[in-house]
Structures are given as C-alpha cells and as structure tokens.
C-alpha positions in Angstrom: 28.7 -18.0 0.2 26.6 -14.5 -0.3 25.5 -12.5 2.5 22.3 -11.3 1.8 20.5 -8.8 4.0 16.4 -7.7 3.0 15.5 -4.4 4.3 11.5 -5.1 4.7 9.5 -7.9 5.0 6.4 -7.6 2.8 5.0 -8.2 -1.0 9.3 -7.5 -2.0 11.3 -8.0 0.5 10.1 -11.7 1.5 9.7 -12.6 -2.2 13.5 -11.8 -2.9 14.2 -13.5 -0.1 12.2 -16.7 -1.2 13.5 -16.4 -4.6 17.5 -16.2 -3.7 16.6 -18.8 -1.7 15.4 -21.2 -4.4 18.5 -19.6 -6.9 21.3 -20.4 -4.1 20.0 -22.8 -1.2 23.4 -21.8 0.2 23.2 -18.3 0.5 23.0 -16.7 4.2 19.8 -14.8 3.9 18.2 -12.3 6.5 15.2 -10.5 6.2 14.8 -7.2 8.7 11.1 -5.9 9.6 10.3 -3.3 12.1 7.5 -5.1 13.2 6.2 -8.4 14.0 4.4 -9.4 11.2 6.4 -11.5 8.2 4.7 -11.3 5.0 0.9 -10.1 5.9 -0.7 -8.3 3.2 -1.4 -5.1 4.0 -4.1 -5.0 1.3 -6.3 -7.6 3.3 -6.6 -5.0 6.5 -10.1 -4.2 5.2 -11.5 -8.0 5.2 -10.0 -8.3 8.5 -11.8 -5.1 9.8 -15.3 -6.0 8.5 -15.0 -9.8 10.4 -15.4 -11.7 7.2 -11.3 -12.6 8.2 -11.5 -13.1 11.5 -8.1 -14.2 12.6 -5.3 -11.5 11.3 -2.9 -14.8 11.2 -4.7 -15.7 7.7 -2.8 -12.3 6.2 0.4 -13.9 5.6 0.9 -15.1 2.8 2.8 -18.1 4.3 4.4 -18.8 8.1 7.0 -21.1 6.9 10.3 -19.5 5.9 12.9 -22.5 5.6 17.0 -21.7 4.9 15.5 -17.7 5.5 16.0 -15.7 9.0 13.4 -13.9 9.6 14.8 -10.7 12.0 11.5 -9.2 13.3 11.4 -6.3 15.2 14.8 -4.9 13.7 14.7 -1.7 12.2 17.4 -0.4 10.1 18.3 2.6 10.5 21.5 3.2 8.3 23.3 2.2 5.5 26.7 2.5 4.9 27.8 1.5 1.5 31.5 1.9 1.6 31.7 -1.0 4.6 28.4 -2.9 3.7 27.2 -2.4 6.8 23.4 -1.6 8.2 22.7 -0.3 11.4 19.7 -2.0 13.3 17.9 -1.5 16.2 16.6 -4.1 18.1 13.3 -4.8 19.7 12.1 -2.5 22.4 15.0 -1.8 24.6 16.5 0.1 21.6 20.1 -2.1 21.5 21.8 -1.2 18.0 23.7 -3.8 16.3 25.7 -3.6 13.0 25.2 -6.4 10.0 27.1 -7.0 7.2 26.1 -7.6 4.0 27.2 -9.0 0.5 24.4 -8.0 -1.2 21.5 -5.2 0.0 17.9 -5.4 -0.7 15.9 -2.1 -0.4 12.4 -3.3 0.2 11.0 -0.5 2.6 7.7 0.2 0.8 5.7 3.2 1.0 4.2 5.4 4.2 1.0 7.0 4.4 0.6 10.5 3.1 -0.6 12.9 5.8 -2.8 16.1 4.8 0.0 18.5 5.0 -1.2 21.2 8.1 -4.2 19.4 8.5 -5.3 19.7 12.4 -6.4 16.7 14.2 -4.7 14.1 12.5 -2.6 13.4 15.9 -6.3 13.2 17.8 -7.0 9.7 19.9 -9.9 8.6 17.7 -7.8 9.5 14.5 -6.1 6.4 12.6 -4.4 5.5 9.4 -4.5 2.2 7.9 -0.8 1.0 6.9 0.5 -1.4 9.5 -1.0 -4.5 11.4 -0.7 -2.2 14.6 -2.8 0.0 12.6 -5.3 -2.6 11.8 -5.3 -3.4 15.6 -5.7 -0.5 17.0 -9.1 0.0 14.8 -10.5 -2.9 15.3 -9.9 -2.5 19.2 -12.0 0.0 18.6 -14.9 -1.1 16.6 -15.0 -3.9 19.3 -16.1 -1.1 21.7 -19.7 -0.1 22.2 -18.5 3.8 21.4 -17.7 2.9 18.0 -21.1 3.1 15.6 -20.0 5.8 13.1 -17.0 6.6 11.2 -15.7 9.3 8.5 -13.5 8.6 5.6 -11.0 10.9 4.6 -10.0 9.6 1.3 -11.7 7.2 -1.5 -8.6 5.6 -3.2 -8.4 1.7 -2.5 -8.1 1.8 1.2 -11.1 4.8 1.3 -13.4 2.5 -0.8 -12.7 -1.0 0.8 -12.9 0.0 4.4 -16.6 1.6 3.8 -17.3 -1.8 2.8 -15.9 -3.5 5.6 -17.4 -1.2 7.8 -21.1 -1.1 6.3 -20.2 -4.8 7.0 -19.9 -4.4 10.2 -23.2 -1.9 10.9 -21.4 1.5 10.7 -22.9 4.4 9.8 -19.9 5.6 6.7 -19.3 9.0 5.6 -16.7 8.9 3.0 -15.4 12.4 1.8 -13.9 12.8 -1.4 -11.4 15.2 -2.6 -12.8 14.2 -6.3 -15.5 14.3 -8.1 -16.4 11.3 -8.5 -14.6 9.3 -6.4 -12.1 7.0 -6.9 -9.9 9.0 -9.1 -7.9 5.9 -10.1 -10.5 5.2 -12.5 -12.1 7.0 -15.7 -15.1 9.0 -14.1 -17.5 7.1 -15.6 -16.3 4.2 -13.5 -15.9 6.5 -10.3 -19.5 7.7 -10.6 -20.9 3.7 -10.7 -18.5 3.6 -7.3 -20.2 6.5 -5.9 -23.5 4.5 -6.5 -22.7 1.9 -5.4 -21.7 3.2 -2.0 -24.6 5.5 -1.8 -27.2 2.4 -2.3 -25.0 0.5 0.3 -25.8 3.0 3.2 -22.6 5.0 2.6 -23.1 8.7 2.8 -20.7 10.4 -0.1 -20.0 13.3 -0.2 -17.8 14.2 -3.3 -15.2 17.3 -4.0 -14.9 18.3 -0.6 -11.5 19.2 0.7 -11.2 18.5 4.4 -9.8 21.3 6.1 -10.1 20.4 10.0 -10.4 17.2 12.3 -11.7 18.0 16.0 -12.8 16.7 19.3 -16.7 17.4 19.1 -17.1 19.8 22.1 -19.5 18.5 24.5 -20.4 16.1 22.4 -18.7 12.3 22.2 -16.4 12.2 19.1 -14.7 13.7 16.2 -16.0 16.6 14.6 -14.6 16.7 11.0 -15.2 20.0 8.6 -14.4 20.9 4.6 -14.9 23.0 1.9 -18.5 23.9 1.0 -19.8 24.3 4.8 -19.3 20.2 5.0 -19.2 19.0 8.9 -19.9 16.2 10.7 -19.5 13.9 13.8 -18.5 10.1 13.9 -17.1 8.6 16.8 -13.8 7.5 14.4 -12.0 9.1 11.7 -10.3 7.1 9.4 -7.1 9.0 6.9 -7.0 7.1 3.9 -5.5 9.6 1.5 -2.5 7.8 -0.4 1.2 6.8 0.0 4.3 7.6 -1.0 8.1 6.4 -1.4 9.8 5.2 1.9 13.3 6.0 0.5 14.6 7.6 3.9 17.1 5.1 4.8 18.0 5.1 0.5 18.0 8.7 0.1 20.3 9.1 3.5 22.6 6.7 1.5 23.4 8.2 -1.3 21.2 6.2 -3.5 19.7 8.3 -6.4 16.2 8.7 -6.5 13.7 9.0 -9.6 11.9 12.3 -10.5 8.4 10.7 -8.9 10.5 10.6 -5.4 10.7 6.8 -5.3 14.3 4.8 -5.4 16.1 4.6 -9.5 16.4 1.4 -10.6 17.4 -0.8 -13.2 15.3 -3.4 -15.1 17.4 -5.6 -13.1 16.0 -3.9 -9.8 19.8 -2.3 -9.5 19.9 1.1 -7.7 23.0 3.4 -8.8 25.4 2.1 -6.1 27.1 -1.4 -6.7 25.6 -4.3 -4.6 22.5 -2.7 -3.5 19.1 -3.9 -5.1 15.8 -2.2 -4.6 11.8 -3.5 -5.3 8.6 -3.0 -4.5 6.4 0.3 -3.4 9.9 2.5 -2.6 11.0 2.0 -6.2 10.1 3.8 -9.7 8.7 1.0 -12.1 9.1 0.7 -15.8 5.7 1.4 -17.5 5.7 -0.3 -21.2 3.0 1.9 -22.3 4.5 4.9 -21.6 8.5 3.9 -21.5 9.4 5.5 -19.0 9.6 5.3 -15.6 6.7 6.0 -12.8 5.5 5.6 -9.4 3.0 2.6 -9.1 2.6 0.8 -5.7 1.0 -2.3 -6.6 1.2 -5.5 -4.5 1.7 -7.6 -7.8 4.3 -5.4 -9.1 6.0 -5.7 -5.7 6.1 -9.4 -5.8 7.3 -9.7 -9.1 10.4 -6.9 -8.8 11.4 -8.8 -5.3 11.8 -12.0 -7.4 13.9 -10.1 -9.7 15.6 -8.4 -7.2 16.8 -11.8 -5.1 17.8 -13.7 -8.2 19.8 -11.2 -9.1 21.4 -10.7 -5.5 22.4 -14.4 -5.7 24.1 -14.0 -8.9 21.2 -14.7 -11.7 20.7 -12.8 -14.7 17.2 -11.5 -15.0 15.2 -8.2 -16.2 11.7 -6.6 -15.0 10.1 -6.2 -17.9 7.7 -3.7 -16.6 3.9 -3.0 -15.6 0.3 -1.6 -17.6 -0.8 -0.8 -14.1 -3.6 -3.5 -14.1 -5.4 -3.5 -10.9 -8.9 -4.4 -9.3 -11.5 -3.4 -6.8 -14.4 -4.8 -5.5 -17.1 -2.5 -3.4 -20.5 -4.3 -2.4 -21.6 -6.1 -5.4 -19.1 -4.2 -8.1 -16.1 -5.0 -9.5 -14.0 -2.7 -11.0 -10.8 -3.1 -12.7 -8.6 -1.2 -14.9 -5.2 -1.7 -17.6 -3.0 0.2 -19.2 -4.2 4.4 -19.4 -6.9 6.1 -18.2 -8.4 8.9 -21.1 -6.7 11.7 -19.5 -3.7 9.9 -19.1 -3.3 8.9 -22.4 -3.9 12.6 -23.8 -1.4 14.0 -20.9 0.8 11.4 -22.5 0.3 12.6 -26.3 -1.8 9.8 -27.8 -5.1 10.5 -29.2 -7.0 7.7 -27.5 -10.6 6.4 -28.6 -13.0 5.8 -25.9 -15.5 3.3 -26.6 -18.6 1.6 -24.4 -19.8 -1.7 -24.3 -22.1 -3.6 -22.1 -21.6 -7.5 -22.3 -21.9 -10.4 -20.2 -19.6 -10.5 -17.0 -19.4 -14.8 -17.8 -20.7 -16.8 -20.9 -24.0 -16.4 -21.0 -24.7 -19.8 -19.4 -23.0 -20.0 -16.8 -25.2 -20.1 -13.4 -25.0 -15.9 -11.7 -23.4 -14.4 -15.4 -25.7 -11.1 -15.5 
C-alpha cells in the first residue's frame, strides 16, 4: 500500500490528493496545511471582503474529504529525501513529529512578494491578502467604524478585485499603480478600459507611481502612504497587493532543483529531479505550449490540473501535463476582461511578428436578453 504525504492543502495539493484517491482507494493518503483552512480558494478573498459572500465557509471548494486525512495545522518544515521522512510541526505548542512517506507531493504554492526596503509594510493597519487569516484580519477591520478609506498598493488581480469589493462595501479606494495603465497582465489597451472603469466606479487611480514609503499619519488617524511624482495620501488601511512568487523553501532546502524563473523543475509528469518526490501548482515552473518552454504562471486552473497529474502519478498512473496558454479572467464592476495565449510585447520578446487586430462584436448572440 503507498504512503502518500501532500505538502499543502489548496488548488494542488487537495486535488492530488483527491485524484490518488480515486486512482488507488487503498492508498494511505495525508494532506499537511499550516493552517486551518482545507481547500478555500484564495482567489474568492475579495467576494468575501465586499459581503456579497458572507460566510468564508462557502470558499472551499468542498468539506468532505473521504479515504483522505486531512493534517491541519502541520507545517512541514523539512524534507529528507534519503529516509523519506518530513519533519512537521504541530499546532500551537510547537511539538515536532516525523512522517514517512512513499511518495511526496510538493504543493506549497506561492508567498506574497513584499516591496523590497519599503518602510511600513510591518505597520498595524498594513495587510496582505494571501491566507484566510489574512482575509480575517481585514475584514475585522472593515467591520470597525475606523475603517472608511483604504489605499492599494498594487493593481494585478488581487489590486483590481479588492477595489471592487471594497467600493462594494462604501470605501473610499485609492489604487496606486506601478504601470501605466494598470493591470499590466493585459495589452494596454485592455489596462486603460480597467483604469476606466475603476475611475467611473469611485476609485481614485493613480497610475505609474512607485510607492516609496508607508507611515503612521502623524497627528492624524491612519496611514500616510507616499510615491514618486510628489504622490501622498491618508486612508485608514493600506492594503499590499503587489504579486507572488515561488514557495520552494522547504524544495530548495532539499536539494530539489529549481527552474531559471525560481519556481520548482518539473517534469510533464509533475516529477521534480529527485526520485519519488512530485511537485504542482503555484511553487512549480509550467510548460507553456506557445512558447515551449518552461515559465512561471500561478494560475488556480493550472494548479488543479498539475495536482491531478501529480497524484495519479504518485499512485502509480501514467499521465503527462500537457501544458498552459495562460488563459485567465477578470471581472471589475461591470467589465470583463480575459486574456489567452501572448500579449503583443510578449510575442515580439518571444521572436514572433504578431498582428494585432480590433474588433467590436456582441458579448452574446444578438438575441439573447442583456447581449450589448
């Protein structure tokens, strides 16, 4: 019978589980998480934040985990490949246990990026927005009467969506941009109908500025936050929103090579280079079939499809990732924005000579009741 052990319990980790599960029914499968919270999508933080998903419980993706031991509040802390054996802490009075493991899933996921020598960041008021105790500890406090403003430092996906939620929810937004437009996921054209769409929303942009300082406002009540250009200004919560990248720590420590983006090697098989361990989801390099080659692209759907990969495989199966176009989605307001394959610049970095072409059409057949 395989010993399975899942290092993370999000978009990857659970779906390997769930799909070595349904490969071998006998397998002895454990998932670890550092935290709590089994399979909540970190992506939905934003609709729980504006009140339009009231209870956080409707973030997992599912509650029911049968043949599956869910380990929460166990954080690994090493892996030793030589025994097959992770060391894990346990729960708050820090006891550390050893598990052994047939076969090792790497599903760690990513950590936010913090503004390197940035000051402030560590300022009560100041929050990022990666974990459910993240989540809580901003809406704890939006539920108190101090919180009626809020900055932005970013205007990726997280940026974007929680100027919604919190427009939603009354706030006065400032959402600054290190691009120009914003939303540099996107072709510009795209980023500057975000922009607008923002700006008729309420949302005050303010575009190519580079934040240099976060600060408690003096006499004042609040954070004071200043940039490039003379920008300042005073919200009573600042919100960092300015990327991710790899969590390969425990990997890396291992002796498990890593790509040249940072993230985890692996194979199409979601092998890494040491025998017996697996890796998927936002720690990992994924194979772009546009450009053939490896890259770093954090996507919830890519995550769930490399974990499925990942557990088969870890159960004895027989099955390739066959890679990503990097399609993806946002909504702001009323806009919906979504993306495939290369942006312009992309494609040129990349050596093709792409053709851009515009075209306005109907969003539905022309019939159907709302198509505009």
């Amino acid at each position: 019978m395989t010993r399975l052990l899942i290092i993370g319990g999000s978009d990857a980790g659970i779906s390997a589980a769930l799909q070595a599960h349904e490969s071998d029914p006998r397998a002895e499968i454990s998932v670890l998480l550092a935290d709590a919270y089994p399979n909540y999508s970190i992506c939905g933080l934003p609709f729980y934040l504006s009140g339009e998903t009231p209870d956080h419980r409707q973030l997992a993706h599912r509650t029911a985990f049968d043949g599956i031991d869910i380990l929460t509040n166990h954080r690994a802390v090493s892996v030793h490949p030589a025994t097959q054996t992770v060391d894990v802490v346990r729960g708050a009075n820090g006891s550390v246990e050893t598990l052994r493991y047939d076969h090792l899933i790497i599903a760690t996921g990513a950590v936010p990026v913090r503004p390197q020598g940035l000051p402030g960041l560590d300022l009560p008021g100041v929050y990022g927005l990666h974990t459910m105790g993240d989540g809580f500890a901003v809406q704890s406090r939006l539920m108190g009467s101090e919180a009626r403003s809020a900055i932005i430092v970013g205007a990726g996906y997280i940026g974007v969506e929680m100027a919604d939620a919190l427009r939603h929810r009354g706030v006065d937004v400032t959402l600054v941009s290190h691009t120009d437009p914003v939303f540099p996921s996107v072709d510009p054209a795209f980023g500057r109908l975000i922009g607008e769409e923002l700006s008729r929303h309420g949302v005050r942009v303010v575009a190519g500025c580079t934040v240099e300082r976060i600060e408690a406002a003096g006499n004042r009540r609040g954070l004071t936050v200043s940039g490039s250009g003379g920008f300042a200004a005073t919200a009573d919560l600042v919100l960092v929103a300015t990327g991710v990248r790899p969590d390969t720590t425990l990997a890396a420590t291992a002796g498990i090579a890593l790509g040249p983006s940072g993230a985890i090697r692996v194979t199409q098989r979601m092998e890494t280079t040491i025998p017996g361990i697996g890796a998927a989801g936002d720690c990992v390099e994924t194979w772009h079939r546009i450009l053939q080659r490896p890259v770093y692209l954090p996507l919830g759907t890519t995550a769930h499809k490399q974990g499925r990969v990942a557990g088969e495989n870890a159960v004895g199966g027989e099955r390739s990732f066959a890679g990503s176009v990097g399609s993806q989605t946002v909504k702001v307001f009323e806009l919906a924005i979504a993306r495939t394959g290369l942006r312009e610049a992309e494609a040129r970095t990349a050596g093709f000579d792409p053709v851009t072409i515009e075209i306005e059409t109907w969003d539905h057949k022309a019939y159907y009741p709302g198509a505009h």
